[in-house]
Backbone as a printed PyTorch tensor [residue, N CA C, xyz], in Angstrom:
tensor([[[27.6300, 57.2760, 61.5430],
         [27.6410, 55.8250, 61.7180],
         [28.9950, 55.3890, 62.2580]],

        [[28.8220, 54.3510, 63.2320],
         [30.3950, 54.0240, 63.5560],
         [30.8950, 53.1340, 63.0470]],

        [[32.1810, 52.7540, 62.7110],
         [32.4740, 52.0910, 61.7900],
         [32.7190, 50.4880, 61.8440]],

        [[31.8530, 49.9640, 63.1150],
         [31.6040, 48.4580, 62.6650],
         [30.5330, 48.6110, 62.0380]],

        [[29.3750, 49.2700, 62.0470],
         [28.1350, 49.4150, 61.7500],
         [28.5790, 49.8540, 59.6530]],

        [[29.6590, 50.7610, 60.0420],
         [30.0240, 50.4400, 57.7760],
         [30.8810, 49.0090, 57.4450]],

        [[31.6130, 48.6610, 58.0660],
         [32.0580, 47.0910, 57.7900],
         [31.2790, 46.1370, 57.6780]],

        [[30.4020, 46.4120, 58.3710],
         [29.2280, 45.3770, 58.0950],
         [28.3630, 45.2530, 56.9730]],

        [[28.0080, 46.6900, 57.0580],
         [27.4360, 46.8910, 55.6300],
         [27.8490, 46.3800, 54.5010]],

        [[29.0500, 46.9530, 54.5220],
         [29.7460, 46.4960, 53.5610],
         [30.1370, 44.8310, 53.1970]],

        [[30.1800, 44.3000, 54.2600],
         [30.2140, 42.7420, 54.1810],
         [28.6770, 42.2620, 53.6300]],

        [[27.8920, 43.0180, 54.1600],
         [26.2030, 42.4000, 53.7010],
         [25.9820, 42.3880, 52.1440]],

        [[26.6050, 43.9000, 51.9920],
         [26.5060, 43.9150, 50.5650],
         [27.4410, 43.2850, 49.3370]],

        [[28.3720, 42.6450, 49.6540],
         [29.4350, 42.2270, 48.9380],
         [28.9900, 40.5440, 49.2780]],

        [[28.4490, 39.5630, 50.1870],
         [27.6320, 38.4890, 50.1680],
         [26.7880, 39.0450, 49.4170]],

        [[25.7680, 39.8660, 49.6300],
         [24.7260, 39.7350, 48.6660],
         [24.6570, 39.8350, 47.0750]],

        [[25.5590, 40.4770, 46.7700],
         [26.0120, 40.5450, 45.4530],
         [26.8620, 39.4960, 45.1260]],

        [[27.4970, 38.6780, 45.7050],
         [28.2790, 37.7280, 45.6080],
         [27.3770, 36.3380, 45.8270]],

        [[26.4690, 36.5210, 46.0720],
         [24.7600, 35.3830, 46.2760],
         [24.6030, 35.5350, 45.0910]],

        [[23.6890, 36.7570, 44.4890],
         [23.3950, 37.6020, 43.3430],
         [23.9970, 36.8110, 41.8160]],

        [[25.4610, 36.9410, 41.7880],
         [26.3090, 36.7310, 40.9360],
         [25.7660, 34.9350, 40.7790]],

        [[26.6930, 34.5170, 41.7600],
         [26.5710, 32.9960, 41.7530],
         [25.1740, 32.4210, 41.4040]],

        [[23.7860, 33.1630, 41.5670],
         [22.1340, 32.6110, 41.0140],
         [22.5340, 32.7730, 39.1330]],

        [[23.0630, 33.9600, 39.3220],
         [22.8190, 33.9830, 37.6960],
         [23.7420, 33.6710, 36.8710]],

        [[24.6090, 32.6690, 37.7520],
         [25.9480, 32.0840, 37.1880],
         [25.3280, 30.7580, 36.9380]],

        [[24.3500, 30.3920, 37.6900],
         [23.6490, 28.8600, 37.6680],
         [24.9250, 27.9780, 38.2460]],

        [[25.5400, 28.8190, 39.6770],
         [26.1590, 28.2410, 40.2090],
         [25.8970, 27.2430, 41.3210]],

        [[26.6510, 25.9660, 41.6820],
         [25.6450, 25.1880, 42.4870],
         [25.7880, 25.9890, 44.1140]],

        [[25.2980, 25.7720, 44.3010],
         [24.5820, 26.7970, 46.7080],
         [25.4810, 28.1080, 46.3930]],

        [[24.6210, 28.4090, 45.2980],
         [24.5310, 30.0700, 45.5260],
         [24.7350, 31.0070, 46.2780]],

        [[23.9400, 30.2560, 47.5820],
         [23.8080, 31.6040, 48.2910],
         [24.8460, 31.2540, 49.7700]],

        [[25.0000, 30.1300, 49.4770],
         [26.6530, 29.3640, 50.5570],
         [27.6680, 30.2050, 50.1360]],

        [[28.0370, 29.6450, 48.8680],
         [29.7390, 29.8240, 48.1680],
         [29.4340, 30.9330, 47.5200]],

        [[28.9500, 31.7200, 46.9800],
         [28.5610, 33.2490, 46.5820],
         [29.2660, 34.3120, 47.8140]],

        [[28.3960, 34.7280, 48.5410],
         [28.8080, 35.2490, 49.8980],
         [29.9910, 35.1580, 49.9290]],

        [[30.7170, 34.0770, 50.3900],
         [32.1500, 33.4260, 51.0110],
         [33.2320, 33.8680, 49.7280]],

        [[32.9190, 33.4290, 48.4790],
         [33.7070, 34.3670, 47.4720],
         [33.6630, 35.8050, 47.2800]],

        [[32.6440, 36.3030, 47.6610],
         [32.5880, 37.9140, 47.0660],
         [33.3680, 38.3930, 48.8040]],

        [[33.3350, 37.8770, 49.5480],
         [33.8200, 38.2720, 50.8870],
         [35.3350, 37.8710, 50.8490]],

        [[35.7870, 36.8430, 50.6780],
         [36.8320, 36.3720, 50.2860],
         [37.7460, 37.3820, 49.3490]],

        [[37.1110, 37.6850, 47.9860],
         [37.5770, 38.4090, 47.2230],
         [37.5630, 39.8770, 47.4070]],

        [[37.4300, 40.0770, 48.3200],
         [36.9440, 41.4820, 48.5400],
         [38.0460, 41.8050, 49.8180]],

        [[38.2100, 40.7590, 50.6470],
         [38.8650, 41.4490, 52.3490],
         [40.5690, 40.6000, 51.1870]],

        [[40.6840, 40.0110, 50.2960],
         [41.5930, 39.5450, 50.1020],
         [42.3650, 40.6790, 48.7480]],

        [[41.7980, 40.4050, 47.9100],
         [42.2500, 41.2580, 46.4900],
         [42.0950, 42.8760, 46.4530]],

        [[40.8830, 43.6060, 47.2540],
         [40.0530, 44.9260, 47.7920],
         [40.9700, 45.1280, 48.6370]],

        [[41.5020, 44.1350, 49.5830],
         [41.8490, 44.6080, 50.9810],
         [40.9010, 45.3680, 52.1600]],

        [[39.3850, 45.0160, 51.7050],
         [38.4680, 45.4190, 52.3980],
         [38.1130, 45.3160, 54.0870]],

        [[37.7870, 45.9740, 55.0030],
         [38.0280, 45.8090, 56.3220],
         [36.6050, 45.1790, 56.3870]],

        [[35.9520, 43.8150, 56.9320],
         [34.5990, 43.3570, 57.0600],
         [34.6590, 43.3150, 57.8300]],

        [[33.3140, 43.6020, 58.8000],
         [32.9890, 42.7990, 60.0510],
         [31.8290, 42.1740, 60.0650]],

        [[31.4600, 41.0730, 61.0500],
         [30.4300, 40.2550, 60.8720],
         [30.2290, 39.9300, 62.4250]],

        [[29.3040, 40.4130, 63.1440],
         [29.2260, 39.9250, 64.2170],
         [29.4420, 38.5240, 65.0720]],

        [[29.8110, 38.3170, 65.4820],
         [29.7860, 36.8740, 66.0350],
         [28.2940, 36.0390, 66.0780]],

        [[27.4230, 36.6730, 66.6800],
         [26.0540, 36.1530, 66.4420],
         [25.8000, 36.0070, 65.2750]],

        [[25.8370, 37.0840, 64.3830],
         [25.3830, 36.6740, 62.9340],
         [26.0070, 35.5950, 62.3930]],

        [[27.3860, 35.7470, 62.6170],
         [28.2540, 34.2670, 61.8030],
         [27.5730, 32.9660, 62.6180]],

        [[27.3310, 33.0210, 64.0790],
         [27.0080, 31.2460, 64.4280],
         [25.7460, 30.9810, 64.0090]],

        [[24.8730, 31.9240, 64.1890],
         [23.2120, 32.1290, 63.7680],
         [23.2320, 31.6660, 61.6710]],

        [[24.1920, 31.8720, 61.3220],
         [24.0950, 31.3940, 60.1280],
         [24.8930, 29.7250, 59.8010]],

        [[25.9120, 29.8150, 60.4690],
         [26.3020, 28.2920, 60.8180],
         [25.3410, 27.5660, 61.4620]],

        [[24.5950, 27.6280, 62.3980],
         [23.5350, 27.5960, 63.0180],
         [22.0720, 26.7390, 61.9260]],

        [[22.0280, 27.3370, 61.0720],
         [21.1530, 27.6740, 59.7840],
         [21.4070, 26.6570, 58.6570]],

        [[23.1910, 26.4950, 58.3830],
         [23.2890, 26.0510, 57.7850],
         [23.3630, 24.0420, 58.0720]],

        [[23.9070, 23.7710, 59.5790],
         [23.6330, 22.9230, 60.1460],
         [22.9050, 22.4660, 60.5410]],

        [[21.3690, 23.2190, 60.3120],
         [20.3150, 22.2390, 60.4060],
         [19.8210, 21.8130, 59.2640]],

        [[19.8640, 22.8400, 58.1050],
         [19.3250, 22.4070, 56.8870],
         [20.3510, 20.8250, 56.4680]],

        [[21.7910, 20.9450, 56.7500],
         [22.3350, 20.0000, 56.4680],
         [21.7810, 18.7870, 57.0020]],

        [[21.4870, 18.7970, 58.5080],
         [21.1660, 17.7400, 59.3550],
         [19.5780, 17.1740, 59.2820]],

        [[18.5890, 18.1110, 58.9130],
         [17.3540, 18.1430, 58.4590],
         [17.2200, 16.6010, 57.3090]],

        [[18.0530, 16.1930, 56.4780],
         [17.9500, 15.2280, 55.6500],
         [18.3510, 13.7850, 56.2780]],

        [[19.0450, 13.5050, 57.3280],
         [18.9440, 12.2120, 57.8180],
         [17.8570, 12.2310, 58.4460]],

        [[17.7180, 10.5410, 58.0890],
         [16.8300,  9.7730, 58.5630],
         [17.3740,  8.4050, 59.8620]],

        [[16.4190,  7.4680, 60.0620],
         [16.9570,  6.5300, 60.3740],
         [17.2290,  5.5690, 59.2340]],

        [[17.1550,  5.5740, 58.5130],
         [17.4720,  4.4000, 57.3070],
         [18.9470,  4.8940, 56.6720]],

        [[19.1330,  6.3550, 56.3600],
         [20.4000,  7.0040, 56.2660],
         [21.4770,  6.6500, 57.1880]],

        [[21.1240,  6.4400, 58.7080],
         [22.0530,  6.5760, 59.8780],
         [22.0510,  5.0670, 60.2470]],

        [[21.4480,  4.1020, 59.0020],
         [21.5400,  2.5290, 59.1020],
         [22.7750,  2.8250, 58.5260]],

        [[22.4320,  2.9910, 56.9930],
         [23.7090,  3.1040, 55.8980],
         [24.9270,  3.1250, 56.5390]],

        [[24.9670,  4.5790, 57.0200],
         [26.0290,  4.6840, 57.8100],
         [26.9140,  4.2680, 58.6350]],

        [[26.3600,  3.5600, 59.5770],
         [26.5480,  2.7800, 60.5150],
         [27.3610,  1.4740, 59.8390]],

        [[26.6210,  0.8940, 58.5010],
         [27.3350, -0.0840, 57.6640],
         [28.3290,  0.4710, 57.4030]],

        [[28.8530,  1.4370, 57.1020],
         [30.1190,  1.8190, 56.0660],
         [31.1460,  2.6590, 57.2440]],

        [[30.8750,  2.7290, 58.2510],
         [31.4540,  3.0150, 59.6050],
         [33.1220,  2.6440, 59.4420]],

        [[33.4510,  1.7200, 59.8990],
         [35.0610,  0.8610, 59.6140],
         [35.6340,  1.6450, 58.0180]],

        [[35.0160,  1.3480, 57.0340],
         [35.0730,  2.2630, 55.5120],
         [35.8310,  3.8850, 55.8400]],

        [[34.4570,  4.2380, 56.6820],
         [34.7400,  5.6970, 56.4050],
         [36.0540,  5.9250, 57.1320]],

        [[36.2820,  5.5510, 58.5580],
         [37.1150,  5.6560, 59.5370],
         [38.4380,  5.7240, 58.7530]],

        [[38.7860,  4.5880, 57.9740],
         [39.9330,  4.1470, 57.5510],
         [40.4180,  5.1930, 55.9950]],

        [[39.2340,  5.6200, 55.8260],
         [39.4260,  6.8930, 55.0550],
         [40.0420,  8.1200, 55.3310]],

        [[39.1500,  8.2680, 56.9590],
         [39.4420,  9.5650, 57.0140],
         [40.7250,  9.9720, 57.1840]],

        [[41.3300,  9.0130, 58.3810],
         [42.3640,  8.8870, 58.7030],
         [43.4800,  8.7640, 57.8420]],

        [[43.1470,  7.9410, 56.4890],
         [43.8820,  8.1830, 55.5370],
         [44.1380,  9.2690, 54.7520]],

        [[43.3430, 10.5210, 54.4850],
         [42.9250, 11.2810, 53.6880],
         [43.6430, 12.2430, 54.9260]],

        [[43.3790, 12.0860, 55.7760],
         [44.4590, 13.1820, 57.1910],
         [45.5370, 12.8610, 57.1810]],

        [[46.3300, 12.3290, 57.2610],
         [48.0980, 11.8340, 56.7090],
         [48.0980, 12.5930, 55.5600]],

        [[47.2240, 11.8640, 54.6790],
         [47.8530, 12.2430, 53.1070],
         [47.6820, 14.0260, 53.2820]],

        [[46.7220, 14.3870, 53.7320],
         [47.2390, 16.3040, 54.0500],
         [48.1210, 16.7010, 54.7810]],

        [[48.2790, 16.0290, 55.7480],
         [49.6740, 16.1670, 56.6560],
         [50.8960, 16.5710, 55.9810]],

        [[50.8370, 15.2210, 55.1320],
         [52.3710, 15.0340, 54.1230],
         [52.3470, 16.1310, 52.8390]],

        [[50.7660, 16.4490, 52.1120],
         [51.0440, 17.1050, 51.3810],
         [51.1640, 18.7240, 51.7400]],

        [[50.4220, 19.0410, 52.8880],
         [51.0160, 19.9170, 53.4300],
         [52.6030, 20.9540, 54.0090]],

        [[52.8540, 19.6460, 54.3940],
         [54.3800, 19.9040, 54.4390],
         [55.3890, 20.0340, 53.4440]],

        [[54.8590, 19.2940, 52.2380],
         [55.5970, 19.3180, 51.1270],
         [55.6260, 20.6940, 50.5290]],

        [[54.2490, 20.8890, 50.3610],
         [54.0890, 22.2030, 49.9480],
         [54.4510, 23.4450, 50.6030]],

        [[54.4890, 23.2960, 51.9950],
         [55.0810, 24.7270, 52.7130],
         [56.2640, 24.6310, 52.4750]],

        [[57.3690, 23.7390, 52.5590],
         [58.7250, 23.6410, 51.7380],
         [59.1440, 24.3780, 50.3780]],

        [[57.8290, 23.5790, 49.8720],
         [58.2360, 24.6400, 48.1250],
         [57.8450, 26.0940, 48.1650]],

        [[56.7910, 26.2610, 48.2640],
         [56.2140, 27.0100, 48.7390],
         [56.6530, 28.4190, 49.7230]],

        [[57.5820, 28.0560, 50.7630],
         [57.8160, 28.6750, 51.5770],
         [56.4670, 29.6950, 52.2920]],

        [[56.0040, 29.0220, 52.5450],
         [54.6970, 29.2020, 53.1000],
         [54.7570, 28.6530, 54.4910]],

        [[54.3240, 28.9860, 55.7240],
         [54.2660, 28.4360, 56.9380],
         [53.2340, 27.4600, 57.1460]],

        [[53.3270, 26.0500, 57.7690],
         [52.6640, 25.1420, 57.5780],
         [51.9970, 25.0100, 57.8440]],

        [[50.9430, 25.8390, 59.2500],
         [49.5010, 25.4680, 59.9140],
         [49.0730, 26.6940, 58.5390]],

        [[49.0300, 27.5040, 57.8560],
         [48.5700, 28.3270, 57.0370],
         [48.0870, 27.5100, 55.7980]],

        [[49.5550, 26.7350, 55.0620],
         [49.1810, 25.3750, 54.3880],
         [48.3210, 24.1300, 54.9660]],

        [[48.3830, 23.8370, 55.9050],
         [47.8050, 22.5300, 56.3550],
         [46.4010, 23.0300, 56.6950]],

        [[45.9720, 24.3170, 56.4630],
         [44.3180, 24.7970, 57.0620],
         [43.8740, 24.7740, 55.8110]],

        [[44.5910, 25.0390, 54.5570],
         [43.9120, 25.1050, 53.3510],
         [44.0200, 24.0830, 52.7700]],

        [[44.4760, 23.0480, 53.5050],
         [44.7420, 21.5080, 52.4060],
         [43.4790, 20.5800, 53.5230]],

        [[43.3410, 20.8960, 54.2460],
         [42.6160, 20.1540, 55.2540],
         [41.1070, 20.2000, 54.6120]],

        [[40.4600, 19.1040, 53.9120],
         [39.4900, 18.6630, 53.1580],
         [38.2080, 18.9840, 54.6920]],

        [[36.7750, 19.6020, 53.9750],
         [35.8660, 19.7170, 55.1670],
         [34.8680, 21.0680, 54.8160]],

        [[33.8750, 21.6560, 55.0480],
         [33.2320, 22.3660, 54.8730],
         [34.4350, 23.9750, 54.8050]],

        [[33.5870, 24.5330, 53.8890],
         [34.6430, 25.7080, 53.4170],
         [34.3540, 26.7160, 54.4250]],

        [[33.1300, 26.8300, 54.9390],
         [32.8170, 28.0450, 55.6330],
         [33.4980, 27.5540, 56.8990]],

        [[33.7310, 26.2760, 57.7500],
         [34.2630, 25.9070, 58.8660],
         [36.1060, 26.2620, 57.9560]],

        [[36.4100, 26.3770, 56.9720],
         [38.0790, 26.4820, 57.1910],
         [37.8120, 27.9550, 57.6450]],

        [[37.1630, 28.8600, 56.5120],
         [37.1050, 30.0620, 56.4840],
         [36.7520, 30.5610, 58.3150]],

        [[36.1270, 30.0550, 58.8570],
         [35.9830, 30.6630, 60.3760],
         [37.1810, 29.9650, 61.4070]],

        [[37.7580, 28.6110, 61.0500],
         [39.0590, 28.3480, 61.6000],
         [40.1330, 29.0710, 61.3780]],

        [[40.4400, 29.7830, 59.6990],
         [41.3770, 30.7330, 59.4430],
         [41.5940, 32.0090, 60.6150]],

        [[40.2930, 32.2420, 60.6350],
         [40.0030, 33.5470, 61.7880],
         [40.4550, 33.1830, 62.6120]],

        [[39.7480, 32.1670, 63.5570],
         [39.9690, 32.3230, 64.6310],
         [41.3800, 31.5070, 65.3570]],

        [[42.5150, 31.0460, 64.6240],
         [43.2610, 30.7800, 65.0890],
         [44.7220, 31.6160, 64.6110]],

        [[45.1110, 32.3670, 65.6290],
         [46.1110, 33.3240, 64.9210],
         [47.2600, 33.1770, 64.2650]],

        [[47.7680, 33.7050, 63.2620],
         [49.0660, 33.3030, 62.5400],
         [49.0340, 32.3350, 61.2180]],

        [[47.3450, 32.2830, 60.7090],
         [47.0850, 31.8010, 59.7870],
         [46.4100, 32.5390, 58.7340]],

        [[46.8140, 32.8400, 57.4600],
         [46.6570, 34.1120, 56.2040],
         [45.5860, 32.9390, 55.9050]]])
């Protein structure tokens, strides 16, 4: 076997057991944040070498963005539309306030700051976890 074909494996099986864990933890999206921890904990604490094809990772982002998107409606995307100005003034607020706490913390820290500011940056975990990747010079 060549050895993307065992990294992989090995990534399949360490999500799946990490799915596994999180059902019988009566943890909430199991089979989301399961995976992403046992993979996490594994290429991080293991020092494990994973690979995951590129297709497989968008084909599951893919998957997971429709089930997300599958629940609006038009009466939802009224709501929305009301609380528009709301959210805006949030977000934007809630992006400063990581900015600043970011920086604070790579200071104490001594940590480099796009490394801090990717893990303080509020937003779907599996989008930090594939931004970590793909932008270099970030642990």
């Amino acid at each position: 076997m060549n050895e993307k074909l065992l990294r992989f494996a090995a990534c399949l099986i360490s999500a799946l057991l990490g799915g596994g864990i999180f059902v019988l933890l009566h943890m909430p999206l199991p089979w989301l944040l399961g995976p992403i921890a046992a993979t996490m904990i594994g290429s991080n604490l293991l020092k494990l070498k994973f690979y995951c094809p590129v297709f497989i990772r968008n084909t599951g982002l893919l998957l997971i963005g429709y089930s997300m998107g599958a629940s609006f409606t038009g009466n939802v995307l009224t709501l929305i539309a009301a609380q528009l100005p709301w959210m805006l003034l949030m977000t934007v607020m809630t992006l400063l306030f990581c900015f600043f706490l970011a920086y604070v913390n790579s200071k104490i820290a001594k940590i480099d700051y796009l490394t801090i500011l990717t893990g303080s940056m509020p937003g779907a975990f599996s989008q930090m976890i594939n931004l970590g990747e793909e932008i270099e010079g970030i642990n």
